[in-house]
C-alpha positions as CSV (number, residue, x, y, z in Angstrom):
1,X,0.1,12.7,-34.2
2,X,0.7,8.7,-33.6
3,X,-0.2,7.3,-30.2
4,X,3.6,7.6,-29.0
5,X,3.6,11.5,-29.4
6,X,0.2,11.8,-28.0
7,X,1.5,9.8,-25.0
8,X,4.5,11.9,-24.7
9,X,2.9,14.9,-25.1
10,X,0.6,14.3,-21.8
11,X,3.3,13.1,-20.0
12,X,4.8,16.1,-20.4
13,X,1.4,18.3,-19.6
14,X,1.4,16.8,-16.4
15,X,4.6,17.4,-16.0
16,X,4.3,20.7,-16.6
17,X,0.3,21.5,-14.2
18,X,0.3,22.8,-11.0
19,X,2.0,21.0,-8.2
20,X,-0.3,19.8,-5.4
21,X,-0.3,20.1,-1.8
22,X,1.0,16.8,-0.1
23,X,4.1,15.0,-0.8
24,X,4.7,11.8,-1.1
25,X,7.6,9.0,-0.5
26,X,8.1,5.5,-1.8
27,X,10.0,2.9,0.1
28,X,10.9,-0.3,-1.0
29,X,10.0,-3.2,0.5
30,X,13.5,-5.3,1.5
31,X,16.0,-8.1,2.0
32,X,18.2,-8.0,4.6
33,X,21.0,-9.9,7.1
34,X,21.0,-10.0,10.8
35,X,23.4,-7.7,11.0
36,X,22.3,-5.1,8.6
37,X,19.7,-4.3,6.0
38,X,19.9,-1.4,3.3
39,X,16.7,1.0,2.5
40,X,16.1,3.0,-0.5
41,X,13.3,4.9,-1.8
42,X,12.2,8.1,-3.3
43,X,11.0,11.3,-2.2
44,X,8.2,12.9,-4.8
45,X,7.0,16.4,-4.5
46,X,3.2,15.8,-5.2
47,X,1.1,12.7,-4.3
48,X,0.1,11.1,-7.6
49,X,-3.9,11.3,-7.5
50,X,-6.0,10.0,-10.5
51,X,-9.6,8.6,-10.7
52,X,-8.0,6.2,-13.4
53,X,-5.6,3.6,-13.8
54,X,-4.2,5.7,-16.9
55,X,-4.7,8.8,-14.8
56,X,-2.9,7.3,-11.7
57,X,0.0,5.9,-13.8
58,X,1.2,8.5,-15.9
59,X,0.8,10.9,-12.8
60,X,3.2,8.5,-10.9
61,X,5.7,8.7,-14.1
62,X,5.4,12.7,-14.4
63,X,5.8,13.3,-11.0
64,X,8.3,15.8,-9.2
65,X,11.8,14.4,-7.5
66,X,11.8,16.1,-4.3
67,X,15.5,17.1,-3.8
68,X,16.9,18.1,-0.8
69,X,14.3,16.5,1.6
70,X,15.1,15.5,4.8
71,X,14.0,11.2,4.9
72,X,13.9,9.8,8.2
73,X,13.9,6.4,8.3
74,X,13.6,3.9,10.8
75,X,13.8,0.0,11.3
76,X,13.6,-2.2,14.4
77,X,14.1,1.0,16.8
78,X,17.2,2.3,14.7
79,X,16.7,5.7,12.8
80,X,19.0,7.6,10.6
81,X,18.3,10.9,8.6
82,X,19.2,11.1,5.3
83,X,19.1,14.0,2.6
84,X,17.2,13.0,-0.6
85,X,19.4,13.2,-3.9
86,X,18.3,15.2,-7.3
87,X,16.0,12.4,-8.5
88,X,14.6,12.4,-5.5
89,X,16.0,9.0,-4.5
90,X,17.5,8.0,-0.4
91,X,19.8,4.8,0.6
92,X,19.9,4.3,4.2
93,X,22.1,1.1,5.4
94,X,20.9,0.4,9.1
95,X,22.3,-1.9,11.5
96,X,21.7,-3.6,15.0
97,X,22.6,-1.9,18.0
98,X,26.1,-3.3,18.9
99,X,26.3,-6.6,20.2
100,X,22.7,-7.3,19.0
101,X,20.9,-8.7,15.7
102,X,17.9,-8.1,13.8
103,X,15.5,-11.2,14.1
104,X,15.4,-13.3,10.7
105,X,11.3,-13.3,9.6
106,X,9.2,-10.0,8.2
107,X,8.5,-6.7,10.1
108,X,8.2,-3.1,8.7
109,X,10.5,0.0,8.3
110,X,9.5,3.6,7.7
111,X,10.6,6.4,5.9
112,X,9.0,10.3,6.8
113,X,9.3,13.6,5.6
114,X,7.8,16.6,6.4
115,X,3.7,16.0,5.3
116,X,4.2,12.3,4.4
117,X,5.0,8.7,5.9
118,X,5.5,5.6,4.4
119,X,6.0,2.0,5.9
120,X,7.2,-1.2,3.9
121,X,7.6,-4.7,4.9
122,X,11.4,-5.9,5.5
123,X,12.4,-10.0,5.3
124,X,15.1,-10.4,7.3
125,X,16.8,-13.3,5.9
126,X,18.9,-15.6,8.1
127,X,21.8,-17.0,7.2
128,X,20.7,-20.4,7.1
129,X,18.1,-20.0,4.3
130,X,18.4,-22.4,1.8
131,X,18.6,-19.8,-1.4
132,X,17.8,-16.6,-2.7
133,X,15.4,-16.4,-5.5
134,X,16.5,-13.1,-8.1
135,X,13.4,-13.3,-10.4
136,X,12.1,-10.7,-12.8
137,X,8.7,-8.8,-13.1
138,X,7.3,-8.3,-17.0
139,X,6.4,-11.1,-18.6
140,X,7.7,-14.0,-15.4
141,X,4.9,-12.9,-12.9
142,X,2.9,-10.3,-14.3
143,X,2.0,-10.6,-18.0
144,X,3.0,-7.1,-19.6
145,X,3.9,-8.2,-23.2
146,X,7.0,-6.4,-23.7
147,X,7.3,-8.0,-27.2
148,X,4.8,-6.1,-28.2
149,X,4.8,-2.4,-27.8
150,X,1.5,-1.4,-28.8
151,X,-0.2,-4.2,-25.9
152,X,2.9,-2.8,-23.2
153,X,2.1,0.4,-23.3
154,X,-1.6,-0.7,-22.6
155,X,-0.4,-3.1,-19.9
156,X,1.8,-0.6,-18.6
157,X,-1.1,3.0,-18.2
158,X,-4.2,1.1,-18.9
159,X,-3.8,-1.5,-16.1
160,X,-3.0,-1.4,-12.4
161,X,-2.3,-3.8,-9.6
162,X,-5.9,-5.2,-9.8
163,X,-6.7,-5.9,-13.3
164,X,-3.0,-6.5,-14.3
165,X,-2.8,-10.4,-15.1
166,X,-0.7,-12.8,-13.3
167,X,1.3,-15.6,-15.4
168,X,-0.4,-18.5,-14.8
169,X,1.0,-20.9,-11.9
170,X,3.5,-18.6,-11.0
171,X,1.9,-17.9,-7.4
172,X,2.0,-21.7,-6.7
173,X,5.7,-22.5,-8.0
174,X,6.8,-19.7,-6.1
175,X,5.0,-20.9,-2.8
176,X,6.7,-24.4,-3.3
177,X,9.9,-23.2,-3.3
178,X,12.1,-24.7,-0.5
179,X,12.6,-28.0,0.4
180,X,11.4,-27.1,3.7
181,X,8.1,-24.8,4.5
182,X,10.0,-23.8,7.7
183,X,13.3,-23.1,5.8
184,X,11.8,-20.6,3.3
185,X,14.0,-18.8,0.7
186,X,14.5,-15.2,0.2
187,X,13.1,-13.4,-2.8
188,X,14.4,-10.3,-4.5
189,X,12.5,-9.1,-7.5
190,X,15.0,-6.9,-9.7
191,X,12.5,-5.2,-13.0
192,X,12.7,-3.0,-15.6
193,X,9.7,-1.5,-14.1
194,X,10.1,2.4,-13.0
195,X,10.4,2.8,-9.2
196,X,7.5,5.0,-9.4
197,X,5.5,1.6,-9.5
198,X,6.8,0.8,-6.2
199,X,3.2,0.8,-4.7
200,X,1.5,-1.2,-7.6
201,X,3.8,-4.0,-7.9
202,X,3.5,-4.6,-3.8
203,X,0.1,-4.6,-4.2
204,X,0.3,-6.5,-7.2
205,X,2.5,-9.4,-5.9
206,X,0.1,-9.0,-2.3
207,X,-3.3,-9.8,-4.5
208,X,-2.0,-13.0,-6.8
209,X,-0.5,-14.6,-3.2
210,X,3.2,-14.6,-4.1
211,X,5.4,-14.8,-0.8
212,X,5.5,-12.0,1.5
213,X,9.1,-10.8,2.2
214,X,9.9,-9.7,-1.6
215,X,12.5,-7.2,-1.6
216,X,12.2,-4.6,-4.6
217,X,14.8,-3.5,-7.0
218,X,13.2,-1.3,-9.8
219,X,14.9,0.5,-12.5
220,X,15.2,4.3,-12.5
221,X,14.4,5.6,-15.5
222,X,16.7,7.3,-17.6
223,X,19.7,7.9,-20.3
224,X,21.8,5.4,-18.4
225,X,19.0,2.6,-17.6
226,X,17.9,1.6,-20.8
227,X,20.5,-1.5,-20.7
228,X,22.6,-3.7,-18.4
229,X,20.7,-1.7,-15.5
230,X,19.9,-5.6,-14.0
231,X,23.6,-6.8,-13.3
232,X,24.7,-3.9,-11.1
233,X,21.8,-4.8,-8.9
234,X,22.2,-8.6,-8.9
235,X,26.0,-8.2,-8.5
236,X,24.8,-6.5,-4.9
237,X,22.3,-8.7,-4.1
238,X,25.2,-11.5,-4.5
239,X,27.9,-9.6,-3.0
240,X,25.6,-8.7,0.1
241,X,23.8,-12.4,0.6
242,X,25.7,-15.4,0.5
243,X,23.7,-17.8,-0.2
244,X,22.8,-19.8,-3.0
245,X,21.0,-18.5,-5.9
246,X,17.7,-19.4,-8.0
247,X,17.3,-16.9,-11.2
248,X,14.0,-16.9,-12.9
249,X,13.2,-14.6,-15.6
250,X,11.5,-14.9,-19.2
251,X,12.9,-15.1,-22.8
252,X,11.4,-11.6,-24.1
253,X,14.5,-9.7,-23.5
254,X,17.7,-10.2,-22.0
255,X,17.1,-12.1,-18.7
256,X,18.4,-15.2,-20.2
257,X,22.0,-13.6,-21.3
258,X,21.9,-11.7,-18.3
259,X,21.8,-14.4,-16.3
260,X,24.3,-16.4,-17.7
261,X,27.1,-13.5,-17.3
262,X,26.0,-14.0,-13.5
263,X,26.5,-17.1,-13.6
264,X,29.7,-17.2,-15.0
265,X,30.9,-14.1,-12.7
266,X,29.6,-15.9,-9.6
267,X,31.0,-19.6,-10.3
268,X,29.2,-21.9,-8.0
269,X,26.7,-19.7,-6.8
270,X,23.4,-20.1,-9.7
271,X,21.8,-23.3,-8.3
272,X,19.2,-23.2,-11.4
273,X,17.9,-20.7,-14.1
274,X,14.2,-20.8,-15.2
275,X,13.1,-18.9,-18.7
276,X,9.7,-18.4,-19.5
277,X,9.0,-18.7,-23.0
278,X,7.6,-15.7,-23.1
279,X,8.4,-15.5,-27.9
280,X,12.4,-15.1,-28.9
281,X,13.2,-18.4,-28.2
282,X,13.7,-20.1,-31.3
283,X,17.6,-20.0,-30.8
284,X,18.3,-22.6,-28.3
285,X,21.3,-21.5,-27.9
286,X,20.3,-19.1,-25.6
287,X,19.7,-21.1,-23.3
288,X,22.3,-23.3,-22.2
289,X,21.5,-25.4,-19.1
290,X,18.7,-23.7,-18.3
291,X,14.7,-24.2,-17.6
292,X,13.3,-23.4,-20.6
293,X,9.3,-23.5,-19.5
294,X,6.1,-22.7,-21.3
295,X,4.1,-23.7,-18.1
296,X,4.8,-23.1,-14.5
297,X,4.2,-26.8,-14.0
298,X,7.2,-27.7,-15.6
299,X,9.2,-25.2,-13.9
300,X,7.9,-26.5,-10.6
301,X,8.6,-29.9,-11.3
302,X,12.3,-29.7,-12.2
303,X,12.2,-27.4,-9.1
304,X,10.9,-30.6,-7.0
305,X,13.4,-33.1,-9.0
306,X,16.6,-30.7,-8.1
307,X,15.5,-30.8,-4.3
308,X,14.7,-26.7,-4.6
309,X,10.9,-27.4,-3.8
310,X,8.6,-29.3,-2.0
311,X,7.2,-32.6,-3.2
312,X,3.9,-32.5,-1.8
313,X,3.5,-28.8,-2.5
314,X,4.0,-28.9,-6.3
315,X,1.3,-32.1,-6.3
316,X,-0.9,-30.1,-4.4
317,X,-0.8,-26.5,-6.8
318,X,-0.3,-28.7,-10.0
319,X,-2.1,-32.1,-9.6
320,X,-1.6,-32.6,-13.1
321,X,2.3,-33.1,-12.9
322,X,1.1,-34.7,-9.4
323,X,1.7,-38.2,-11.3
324,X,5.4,-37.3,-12.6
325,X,6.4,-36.0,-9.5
326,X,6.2,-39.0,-8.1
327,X,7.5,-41.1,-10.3
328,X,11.0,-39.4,-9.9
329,X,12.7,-41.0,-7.7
């Protein structure tokens, strides 16, 4: 049996073990507007426990939907109840009391059921932040290795948020983005990673310093997910914020094709696209006006030349490209 069947086959032994006591329910952290801000999650039937990181993982993929649960969930003093679907997700879209406004900055919504709570940061973004940054997950912040199965599947059950590897410099180019410190942008991660890592990649993002207020858009795993399950969600994002938008993502898949069919959908909209060389980047053609970038550095310092990051910042996290940043005028 090859090390794909063995993995399948104790996916599907936990699957099939007892179920345990205490529920569980994942809520995404979340962008939203003054006037309203969508929540989504998923209810499970066990709590994934493990005294591994493979352990801990594959429980969190085998775990039961919880169907039928009833999800309260409740932002800024506004609650609704919703009923969780067959895969055990909720959506929830909330909205101020009338004639108010949810502040712009970070607070914290909840989501209960009956035996388990969950809370999750929520970045209210105002309207007069300068852009929204759509970025990717494997391979542009954390290095998973997607081109290479074998050292995936490792990255993916053998590691958690605390030994997983950040990509270099990424922390810093994403802390310099915005011209302005006060005038921060918005971020809204959108991965390939299962939703069941909801709680990892927080924590993930929390321990290498990225920005607080990302909002999380993992993939559901399934028949219908194994392609084009990115535009859907950044076609939302767009439709629902109408600001500018910065798309980072790497060259190991299909983030750079992806992200030129936004692009061309959204005319006007894409103020930059950064690729991290991350292999399949031989054909340039790939990559047509974009940020092709082996090192954060060089990402940051286009970022600084284009006005969509801070001078002194990029100097400060990348004193060697301190020199070139200021010689552009």
């Amino acid at each position: 049996m090859n090390a794909s069947a063995r993995l399948a086959a104790l996916v599907l032994a936990l699957a099939s073990a007892p179920v345990l006591a205490d529920p569980a329910v994942l809520l995404s952290p979340a962008l939203g507007r003054p006037g309203s801000v969508t929540l989504q999650g998923r209810v499970l039937a066990e709590t994934p426990h493990g005294s591994t990181a493979l352990s801990r993982n594959l429980r969190s993929l085998a775990a039961r939907n919880w169907k039928g649960a009833k999800v309260e969930v409740s932002f800024e003093g506004v609650t609704a109840t919703v009923t969780s679907a067959e895969d055990g997700n909720f959506q929830v879209t909330l909205q101020p009391p009338e004639g108010g406004s949810f502040a712009p900055g970070r607070s914290s919504a909840q989501a209960r059921v009956p035996g388990a709570t969950a809370s999750a940061s929520v970045e209210i973004l105002a309207d007069s932040a300068p852009f929204l940054v759509v970025s990717d997950f494997d391979d542009t912040l954390a290095i998973s290795e997607v081109t290479k199965p074998g050292k995936l599947a490792a990255n993916a059950l053998l590691r958690d948020e605390d030994t997983q590897k950040a990509v270099p410099g990424m922390p810093g180019f994403y802390g310099c983005l915005g011209a302005e410190a006060k005038a921060a942008p918005g971020f809204a991660l959108v991965s390939g990673s299962p939703v069941q890592f909801i709680p990892r990649v927080g924590a993930f993002l929390e321990r290498h310093r990225f920005p607080v207020g990302f909002g999380l858009f993992l993939r559901d795993f399934g028949p219908g997910t194994l392609s084009t399950y990115k535009q859907p969600l950044i076609r939302s994002l767009l439709q629902r914020f109408p600001h500018p938008v910065v798309l980072v993502g790497d060259s190991g898949e299909k983030d750079p094709e992806v992200y030129a069919q936004i692009r061309e959908e959204f005319p006007g909209r894409v103020r930059a696209i950064y690729i991290r060389d991350a292999g399949h980047s031989a054909n340039a053609a790939r990559f047509p006006d974009m940020v092709l970038f082996k090192d954060a550095s060089t990402a940051a310092l286009h970022a600084a030349q284009v006005g969509l990051a801070r001078r002194e910042c990029v100097t400060a996290a990348f004193p060697q490209a301190a020199p070139r940043v200021e010689e552009t005028p």
